[in-house]
ZAMARGU-4260 file (C-alpha; in steps of 0.2 Angstrom, whole numbers, plus 5000, padded with zeros to 4 digits):
<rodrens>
0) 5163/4814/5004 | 5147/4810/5013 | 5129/4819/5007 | 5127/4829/5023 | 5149/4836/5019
5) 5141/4841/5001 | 5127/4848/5009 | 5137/4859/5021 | 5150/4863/5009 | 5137/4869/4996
10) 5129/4881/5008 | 5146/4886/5015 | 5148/4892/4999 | 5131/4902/4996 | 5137/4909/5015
15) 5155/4914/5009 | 5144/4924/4995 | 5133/4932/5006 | 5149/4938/5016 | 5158/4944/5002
20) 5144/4953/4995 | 5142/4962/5013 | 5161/4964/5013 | 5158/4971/4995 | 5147/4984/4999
25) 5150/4991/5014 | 5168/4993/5010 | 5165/5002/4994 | 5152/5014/5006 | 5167/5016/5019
30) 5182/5021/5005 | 5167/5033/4996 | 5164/5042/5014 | 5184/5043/5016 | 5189/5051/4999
35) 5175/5063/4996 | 5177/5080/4998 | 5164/5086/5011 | 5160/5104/5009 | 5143/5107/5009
40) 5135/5124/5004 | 5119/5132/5004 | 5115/5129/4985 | 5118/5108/4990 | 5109/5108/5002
45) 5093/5114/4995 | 5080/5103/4988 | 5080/5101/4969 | 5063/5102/4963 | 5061/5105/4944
50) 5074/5119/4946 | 5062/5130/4957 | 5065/5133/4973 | 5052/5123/4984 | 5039/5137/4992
55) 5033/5123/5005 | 5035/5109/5015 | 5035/5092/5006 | 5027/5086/5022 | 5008/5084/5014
60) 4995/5076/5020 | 4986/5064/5004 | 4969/5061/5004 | 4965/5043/5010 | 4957/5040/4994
65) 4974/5039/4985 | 4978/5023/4997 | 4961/5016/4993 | 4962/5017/4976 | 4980/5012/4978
70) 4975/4995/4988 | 4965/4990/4974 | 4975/4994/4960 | 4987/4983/4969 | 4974/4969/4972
75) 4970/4968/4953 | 4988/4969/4950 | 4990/4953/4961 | 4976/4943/4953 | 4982/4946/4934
80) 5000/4939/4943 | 4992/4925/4949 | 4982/4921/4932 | 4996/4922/4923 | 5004/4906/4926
85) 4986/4897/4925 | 4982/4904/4907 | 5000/4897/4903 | 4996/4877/4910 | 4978/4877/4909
90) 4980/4872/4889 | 4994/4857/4894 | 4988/4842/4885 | 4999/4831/4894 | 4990/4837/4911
95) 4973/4835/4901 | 4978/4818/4896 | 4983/4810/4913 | 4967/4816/4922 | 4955/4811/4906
100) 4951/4828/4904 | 4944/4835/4920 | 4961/4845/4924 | 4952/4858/4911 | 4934/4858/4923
105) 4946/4859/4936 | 4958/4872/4932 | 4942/4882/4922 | 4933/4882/4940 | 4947/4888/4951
110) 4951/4903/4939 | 4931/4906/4941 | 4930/4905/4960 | 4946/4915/4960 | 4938/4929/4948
115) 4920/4928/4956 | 4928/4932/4976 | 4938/4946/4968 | 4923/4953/4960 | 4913/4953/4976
120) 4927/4962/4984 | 4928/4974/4972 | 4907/4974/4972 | 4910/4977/4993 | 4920/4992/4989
125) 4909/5000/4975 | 4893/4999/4986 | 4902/5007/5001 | 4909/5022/4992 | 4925/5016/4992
130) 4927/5021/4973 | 4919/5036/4972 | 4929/5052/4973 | 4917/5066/4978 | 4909/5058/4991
135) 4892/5066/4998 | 4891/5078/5013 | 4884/5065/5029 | 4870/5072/5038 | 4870/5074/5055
140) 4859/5064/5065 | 4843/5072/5076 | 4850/5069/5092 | 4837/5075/5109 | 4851/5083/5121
145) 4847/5085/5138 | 4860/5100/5139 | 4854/5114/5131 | 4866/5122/5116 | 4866/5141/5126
150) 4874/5130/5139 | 4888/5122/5127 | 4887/5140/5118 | 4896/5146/5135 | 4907/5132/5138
155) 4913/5136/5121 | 4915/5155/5123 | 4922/5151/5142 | 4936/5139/5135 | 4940/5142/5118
160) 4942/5162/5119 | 4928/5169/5109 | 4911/5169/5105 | 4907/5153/5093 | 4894/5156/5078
165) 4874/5152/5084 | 4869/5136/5078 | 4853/5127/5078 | 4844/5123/5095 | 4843/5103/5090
170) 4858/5097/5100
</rodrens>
């Protein structure tokens, strides 16, 4: 038998795996949908929460800080993955051995350069706010309009059904 026949074979095999698995599962999804009972009620249909009854919609709108915060957990997540396997080799002395020891400066300098561009990032995000949670009002900018506010006052009043609370003649 040739090299290439082995090779074929060996992934015909992987292949008939990967079919039977497929096979596998949907069959078992299939003969579960045709012998359960299907009788729904009101009391199964309902969402379980804790045993309470829900009294709103699970439908909420988070705060975007959660995904922030979120993004760099996972970024610090990633970079302790990634240092992982270079604690575990940076040590070898075989590798140190072959290079006559500059796989150590080497290895030592990656892990630094790595370390020192996550810190930036995370020294970007701390001076833009990104981390803190109660974040200040913004203050509106003076800004010289050449329509006076009585005028958007009526526009307001005219299109949106009511009289609008007087602000400030700035605008």
């Amino acid at each position: 038998m040739s090299t290439d026949q082995q090779y074929i074979s060996a992934f015909g095999e992987v292949l008939l795996f990967i079919i039977g698995g497929i096979i596998f599962v949907v069959g078992g999804l299939i003969a579960s949908r045709l012998i359960r009972p299907n009788r729904p009620n009101a009391e199964k249909l309902a969402t379980y929460e804790s045993g309470e009854e829900p009294i709103s919609t699970a439908w909420t709108q988070f705060n975007v800080r959660f995904y922030i915060i979120a993004l760099i957990f996972l970024l610090f997540e990633v970079e302790i993955v990634l240092l992982f396997p270079w604690t575990t080799v940076f040590a070898k002395k075989e590798l140190i051995e072959q290079t006559n020891g500059r796989w150590g400066w080497f290895a030592v300098t990656e892990a630094v350069i790595f370390i020192v561009v996550l810190g930036l990032g995370l020294a970007y995000a701390w001076v833009n706010g990104f981390l803190d949670w109660i974040k200040p009002d913004p203050q509106p900018t003076e800004y010289k309009s050449p329509v006076p506010r009585t005028l958007y006052d009526k526009i307001n009043e005219q299109y949106a059904g009511g009289p609008k609370p007087k602000a400030d003649d700035k605008l």
